[in-house]
matplotlib code that plots the C-alpha trace (Angstrom):
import matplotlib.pyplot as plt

x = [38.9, 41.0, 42.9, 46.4, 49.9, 52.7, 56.3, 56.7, 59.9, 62.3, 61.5, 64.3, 65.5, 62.1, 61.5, 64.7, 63.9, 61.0, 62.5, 65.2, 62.7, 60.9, 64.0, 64.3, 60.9, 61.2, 63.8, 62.5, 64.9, 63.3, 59.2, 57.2, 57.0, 53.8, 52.1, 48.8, 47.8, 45.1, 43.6, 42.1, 40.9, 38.2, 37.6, 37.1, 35.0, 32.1, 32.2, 32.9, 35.8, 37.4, 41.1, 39.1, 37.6, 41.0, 42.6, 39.3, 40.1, 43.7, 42.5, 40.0, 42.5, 45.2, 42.4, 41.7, 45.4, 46.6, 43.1, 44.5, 48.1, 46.8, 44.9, 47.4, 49.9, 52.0, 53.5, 52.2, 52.9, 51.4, 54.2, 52.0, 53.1, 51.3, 54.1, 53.1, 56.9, 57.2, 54.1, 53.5, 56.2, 54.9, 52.9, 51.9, 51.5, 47.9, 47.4, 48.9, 48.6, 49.9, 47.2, 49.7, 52.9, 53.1, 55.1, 53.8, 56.2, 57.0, 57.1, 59.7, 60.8, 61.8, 60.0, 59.7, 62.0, 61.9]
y = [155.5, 157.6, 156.9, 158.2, 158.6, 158.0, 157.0, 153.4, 154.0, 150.6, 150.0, 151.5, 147.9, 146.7, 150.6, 150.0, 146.4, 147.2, 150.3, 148.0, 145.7, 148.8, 150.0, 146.2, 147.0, 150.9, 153.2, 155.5, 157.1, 160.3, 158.9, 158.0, 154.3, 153.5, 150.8, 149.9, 148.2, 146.0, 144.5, 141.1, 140.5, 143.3, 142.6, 138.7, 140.2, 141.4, 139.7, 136.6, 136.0, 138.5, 137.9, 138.7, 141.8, 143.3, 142.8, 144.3, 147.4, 147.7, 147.5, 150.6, 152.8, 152.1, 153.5, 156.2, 157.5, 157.1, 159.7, 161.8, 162.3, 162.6, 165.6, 166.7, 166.1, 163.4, 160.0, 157.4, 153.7, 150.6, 148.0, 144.8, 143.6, 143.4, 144.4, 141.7, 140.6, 144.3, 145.1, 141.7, 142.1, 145.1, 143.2, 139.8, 137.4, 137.7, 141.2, 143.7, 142.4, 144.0, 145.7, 147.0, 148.7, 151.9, 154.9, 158.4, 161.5, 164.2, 164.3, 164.0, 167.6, 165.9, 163.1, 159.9, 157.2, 153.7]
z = [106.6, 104.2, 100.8, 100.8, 99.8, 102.3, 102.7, 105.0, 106.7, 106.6, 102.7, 100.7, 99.3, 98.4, 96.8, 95.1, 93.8, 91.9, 90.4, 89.1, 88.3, 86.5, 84.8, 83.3, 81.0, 80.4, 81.0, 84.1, 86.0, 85.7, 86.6, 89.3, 90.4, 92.1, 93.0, 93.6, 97.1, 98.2, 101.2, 99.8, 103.4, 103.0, 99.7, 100.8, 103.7, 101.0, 97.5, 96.0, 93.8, 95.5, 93.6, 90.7, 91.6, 93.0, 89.8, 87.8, 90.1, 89.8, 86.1, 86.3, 88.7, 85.8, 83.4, 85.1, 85.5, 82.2, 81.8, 83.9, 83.1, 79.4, 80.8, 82.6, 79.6, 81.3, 80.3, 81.7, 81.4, 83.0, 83.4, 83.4, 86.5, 89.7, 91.9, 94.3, 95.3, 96.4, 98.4, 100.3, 102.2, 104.0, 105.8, 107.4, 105.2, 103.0, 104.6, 101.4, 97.5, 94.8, 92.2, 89.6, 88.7, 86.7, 85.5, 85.5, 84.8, 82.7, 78.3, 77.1, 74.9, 71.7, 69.5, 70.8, 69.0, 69.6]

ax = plt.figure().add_subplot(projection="3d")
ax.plot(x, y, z, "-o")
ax.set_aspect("equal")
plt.show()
């Protein structure tokens, strides 16, 4: 059992959908897409209410980064979205659900105009 960070090979259009879909909410060329992934099997496996508790966790990860790139004096933006469309499909069906889309990357030099 491990937690890690690796490329799928054959996923370049649904990598490219959800940084277009991404792009629609915040401009983000230049940062880091990533998305959170669960197994709601496993989690189904131990606990009741298990679509709750994924979605509490996606919630605490999302807390814990936006910690983290303040520390680490990054931007960082949740995108409200749970990325679902774009991580189910890595899988068979009810296997891989989407936890949460966000944007982490570098400040920008200037102030920040809206």
């Amino acid at each position: 059992m491990r937690h890690a960070l690796l490329e799928i090979p054959g996923t370049e259009s649904l990598a490219d959908a959800a940084r277009n879909c991404a792009n629609e909410m915040v401009v983000s060329n230049e940062a880091t897409l990533i998305a959170l992934v669960a197994e709601p099997g496993k989690t189904h496996a131990k606990y009741e209410a298990p679509e709750s508790l994924v979605m509490r966790d996606g919630g605490v990860v999302l807390g814990y980064v936006s910690i983290v790139a303040e520390a680490l004096g990054l931007s960082f933006c949740p995108l409200g979205v749970t990325g679902n469309s774009f991580v189910a499909p890595l899988a068979p069906s009810g296997v891989l659900q989407g936890a949460g889309l966000l944007l982490v990357g570098s400040r920008p030099a200037g102030p920040v105009t809206m």
